[in-house]
C-alpha positions as CSV (number, residue, x, y, z in Angstrom):
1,X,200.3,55.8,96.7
2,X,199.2,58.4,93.9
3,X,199.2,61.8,94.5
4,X,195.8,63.6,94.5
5,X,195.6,66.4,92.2
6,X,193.0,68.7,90.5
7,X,193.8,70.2,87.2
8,X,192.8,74.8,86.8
9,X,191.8,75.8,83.5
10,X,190.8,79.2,83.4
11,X,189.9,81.3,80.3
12,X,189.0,85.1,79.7
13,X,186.6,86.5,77.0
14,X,185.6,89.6,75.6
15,X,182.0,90.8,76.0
16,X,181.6,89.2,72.3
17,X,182.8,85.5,74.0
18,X,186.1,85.8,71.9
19,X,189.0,84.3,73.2
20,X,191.6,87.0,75.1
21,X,193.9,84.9,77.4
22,X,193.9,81.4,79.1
23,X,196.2,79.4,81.3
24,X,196.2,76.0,83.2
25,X,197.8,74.7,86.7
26,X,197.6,71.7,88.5
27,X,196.9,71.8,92.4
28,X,198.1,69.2,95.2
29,X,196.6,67.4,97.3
30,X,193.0,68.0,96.2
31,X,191.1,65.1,95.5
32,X,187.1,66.4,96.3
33,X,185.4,68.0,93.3
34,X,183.9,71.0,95.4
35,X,187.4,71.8,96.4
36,X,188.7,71.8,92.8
37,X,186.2,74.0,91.6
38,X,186.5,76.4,94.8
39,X,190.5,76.2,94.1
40,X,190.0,77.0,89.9
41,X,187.7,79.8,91.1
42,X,190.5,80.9,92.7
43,X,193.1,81.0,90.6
44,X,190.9,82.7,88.5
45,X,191.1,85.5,90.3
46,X,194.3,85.7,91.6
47,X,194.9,86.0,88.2
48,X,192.7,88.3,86.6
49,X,192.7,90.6,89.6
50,X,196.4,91.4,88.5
51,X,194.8,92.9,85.4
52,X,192.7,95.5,87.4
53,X,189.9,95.3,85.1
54,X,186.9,97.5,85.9
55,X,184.0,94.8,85.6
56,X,184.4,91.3,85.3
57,X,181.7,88.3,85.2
58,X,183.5,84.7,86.5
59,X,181.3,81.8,85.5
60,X,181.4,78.3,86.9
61,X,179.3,75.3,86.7
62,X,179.5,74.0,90.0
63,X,176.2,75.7,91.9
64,X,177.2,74.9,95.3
65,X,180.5,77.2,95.0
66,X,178.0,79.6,93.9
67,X,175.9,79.7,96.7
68,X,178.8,79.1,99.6
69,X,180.4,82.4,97.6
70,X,177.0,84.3,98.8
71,X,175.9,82.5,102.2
72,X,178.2,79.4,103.3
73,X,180.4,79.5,106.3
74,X,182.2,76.9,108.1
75,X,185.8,75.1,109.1
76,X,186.6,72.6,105.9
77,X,188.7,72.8,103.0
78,X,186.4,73.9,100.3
79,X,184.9,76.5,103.3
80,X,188.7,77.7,103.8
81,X,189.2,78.0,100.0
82,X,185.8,80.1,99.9
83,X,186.5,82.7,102.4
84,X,190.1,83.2,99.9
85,X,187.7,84.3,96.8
86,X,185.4,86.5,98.5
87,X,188.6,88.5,99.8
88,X,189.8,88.1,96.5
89,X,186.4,89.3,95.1
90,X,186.8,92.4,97.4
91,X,189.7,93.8,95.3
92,X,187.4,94.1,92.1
93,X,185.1,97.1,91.6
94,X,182.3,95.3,89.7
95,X,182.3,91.6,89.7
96,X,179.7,88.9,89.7
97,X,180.1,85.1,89.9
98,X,177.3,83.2,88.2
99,X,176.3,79.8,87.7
100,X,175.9,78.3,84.0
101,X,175.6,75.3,82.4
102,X,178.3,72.6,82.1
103,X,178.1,73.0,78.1
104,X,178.7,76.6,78.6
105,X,181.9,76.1,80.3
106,X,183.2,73.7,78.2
107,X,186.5,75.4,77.3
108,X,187.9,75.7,81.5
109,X,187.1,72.0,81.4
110,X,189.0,71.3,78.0
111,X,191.9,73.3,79.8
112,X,191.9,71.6,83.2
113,X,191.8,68.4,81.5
114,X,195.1,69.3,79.3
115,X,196.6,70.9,82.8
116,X,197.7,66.9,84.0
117,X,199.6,66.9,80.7
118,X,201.3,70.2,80.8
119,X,205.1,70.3,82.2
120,X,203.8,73.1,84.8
121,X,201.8,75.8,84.7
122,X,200.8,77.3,80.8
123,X,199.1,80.7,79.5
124,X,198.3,81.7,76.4
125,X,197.8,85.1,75.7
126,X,195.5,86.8,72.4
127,X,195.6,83.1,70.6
128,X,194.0,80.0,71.9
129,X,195.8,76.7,71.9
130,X,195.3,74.3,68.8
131,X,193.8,71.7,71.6
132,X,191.4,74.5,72.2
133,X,190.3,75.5,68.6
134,X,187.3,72.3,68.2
135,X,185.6,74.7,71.4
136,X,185.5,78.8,70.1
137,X,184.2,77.0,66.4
C-alpha cells in the first residue's frame, strides 16, 4: 500500500512579481486536494511569518480555502488545517489571501510538482531554480 502524499511549493515575489525566495516540501498522509492546498497555504506562512514582513498578499487558486479562511468552520481535516492559518494569519500586521487563476499560480504548482522528486525539503533563496526559469520568462 502507497503512501499518500501532497507535494508544498511555495514562492515569494517582490511587488514587481520578481522572483525573491522559494522552497518545496512534501506532506504525509494527505491524499484530498482541499487538504493539500489548506496544508501549502500553510507552510506558506509558517514560513514567511519568520520573515516578519510588514504586508504580505498570499495567493492560491483553490477558492474554497479562500472562503473557509473568511467564514468556514467545522471538525475535518481540511477545517483543522484552516483554523492553523488563520492563527497563523494573526501574527502578520497586513495580510490578505486572495483567490487567482490557476495560470497565475503556475510557478507553486511547478514547485509542488518537483517536491515528490526532491531528497527532502528545498529552498532557494534570490535565484530561481533552472526547472523554474521556462515560468518567470
Amino acid at each position: 500500500m502507497g503512501e499518500e502524499m501532497c507535494g508544498v511549493g511555495c514562492v515569494v515575489r517582490d511587488d514587481q512579481g520578481q522572483f525573491i525566495r522559494a522552497r518545496t516540501n512534501t506532506v504525509r498522509n494527505v491524499s484530498q486536494a482541499r487538504v493539500s492546498e489548506a496544508w501549502s497555504l500553510k507552510e506558506a506562512l509558517i514560513w514567511v511569518q519568520a520573515w516578519r514582513p510588514v504586508r504580505c498578499i498570499f495567493e492560491t487558486d483553490a477558492m474554497l480555502l479562500v472562503n473557509a479562511i473568511r467564514n468556514a468552520k467545522g471538525r475535518s481535516m481540511f477545517d483543522t488545517v484552516v483554523n492553523d492559518c488563520r492563527e497563523s494569519l494573526t501574527h502578520f500586521e497586513e495580510v490578505s489571501i486572495v483567490f487567482v487563476h490557476r495560470s497565475a499560480n503556475r510557478v507553486a504548482h511547478v514547485l509542488a510538482q518537483a517536491a515528490y522528486f526532491m531528497p527532502g525539503p528545498m529552498k532557494w533563496c534570490s535565484t530561481a531554480p533552472d526547472f523554474m526559469q521556462p515560468c518567470f520568462g
